[in-house]
C-alpha positions in Angstrom: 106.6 183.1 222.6 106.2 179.6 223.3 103.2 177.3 222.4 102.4 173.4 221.9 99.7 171.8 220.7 98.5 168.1 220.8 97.0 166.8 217.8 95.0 163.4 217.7 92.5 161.4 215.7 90.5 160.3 218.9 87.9 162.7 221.1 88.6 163.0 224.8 85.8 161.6 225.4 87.1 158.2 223.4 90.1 158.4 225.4 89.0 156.5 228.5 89.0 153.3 226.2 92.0 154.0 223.9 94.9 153.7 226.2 97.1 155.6 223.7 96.2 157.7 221.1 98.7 158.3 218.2 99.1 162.0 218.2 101.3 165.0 216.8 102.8 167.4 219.5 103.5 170.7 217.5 105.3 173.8 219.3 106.5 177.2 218.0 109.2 177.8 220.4 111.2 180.9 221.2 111.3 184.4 223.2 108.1 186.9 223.0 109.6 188.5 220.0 112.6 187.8 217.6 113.4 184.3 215.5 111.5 181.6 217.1 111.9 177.3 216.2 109.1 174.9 215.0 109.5 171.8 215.6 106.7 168.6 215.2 106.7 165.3 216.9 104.7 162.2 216.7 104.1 159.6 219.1 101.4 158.5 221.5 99.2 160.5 224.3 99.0 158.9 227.3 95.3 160.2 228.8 96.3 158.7 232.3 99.3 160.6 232.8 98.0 163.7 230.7 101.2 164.0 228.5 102.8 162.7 225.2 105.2 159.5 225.5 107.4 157.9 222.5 107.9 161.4 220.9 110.1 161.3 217.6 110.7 164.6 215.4 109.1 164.4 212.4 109.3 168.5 211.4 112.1 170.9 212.5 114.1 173.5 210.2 117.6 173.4 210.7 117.7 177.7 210.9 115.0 180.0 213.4 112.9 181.6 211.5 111.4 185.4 211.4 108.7 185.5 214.3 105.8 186.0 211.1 107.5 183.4 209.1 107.5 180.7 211.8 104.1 181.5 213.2 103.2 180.9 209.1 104.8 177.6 209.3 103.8 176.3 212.7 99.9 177.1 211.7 100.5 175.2 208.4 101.6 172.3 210.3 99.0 172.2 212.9 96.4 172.4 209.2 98.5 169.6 207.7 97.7 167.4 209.9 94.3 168.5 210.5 93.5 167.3 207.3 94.9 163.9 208.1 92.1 163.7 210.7 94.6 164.7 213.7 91.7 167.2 214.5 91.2 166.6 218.6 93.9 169.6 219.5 94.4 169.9 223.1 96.7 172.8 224.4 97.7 173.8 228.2 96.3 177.0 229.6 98.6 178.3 232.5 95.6 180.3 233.2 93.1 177.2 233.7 96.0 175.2 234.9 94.7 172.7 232.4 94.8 170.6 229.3 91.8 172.4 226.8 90.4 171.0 224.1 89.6 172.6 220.5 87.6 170.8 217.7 89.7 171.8 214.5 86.8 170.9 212.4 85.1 174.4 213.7 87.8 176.3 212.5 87.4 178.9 209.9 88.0 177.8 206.4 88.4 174.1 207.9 85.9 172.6 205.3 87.1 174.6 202.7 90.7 173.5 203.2 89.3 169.9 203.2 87.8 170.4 200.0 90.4 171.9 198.3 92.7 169.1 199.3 90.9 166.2 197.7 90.8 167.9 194.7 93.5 166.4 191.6 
């Protein structure tokens, strides 16, 4: 399947003045079907050069996973640190030939996640 997701605590927009913006890179990586790999790293988006510099794993189960299963775990991820306030997500569309940018905050059950979290 293949697909990575940028995760940072800064706005595009806010970019221009931050040279580098700490940031998660998040990818579920494997074939279109079958056992795929997650596997999370932090470091540093560069908004110059459009990529992610200074990457060091931070997530990455030592087996592939069940394509379901890792899907599971590679969307739990991408919420965990949502909740941290990593909620800027840019992804690249081959079909835009571009960076795009999704608010996590408008996701569905966002604020209710949020909720639950600071709860004892």
């Amino acid at each position: 399947m293949g697909n990575t997701i940028i995760l940072t605590r800064n706005h595009p927009s806010d970019l221009d003045t931050v040279a580098k913006a700490e940031a998660f890179q998040i990818s579920l990586l494997g074939g279109p079907t079958g056992e795929q790999r997650v596997k999370e790293q932090h470091g540093w988006w560069n908004e110059q050069n459009q990529k992610a510099e200074w990457l060091a794993t931070t997530f990455e189960p030592d087996t592939a996973l069940p394509f379901d299963e890792a899907r599971n775990v590679y969307h739990s991820q991408i919420a965990r640190r949502a909740l941290e306030g990593f909620v800027h997500a840019r992804s690249y569309s081959f079909i835009e030939n571009k960076f795009v940018y999704h608010d996590l905050r408008q996701t569905l059950g966002f604020e209710q996640a949020k909720t639950a979290s600071s709860k004892p």
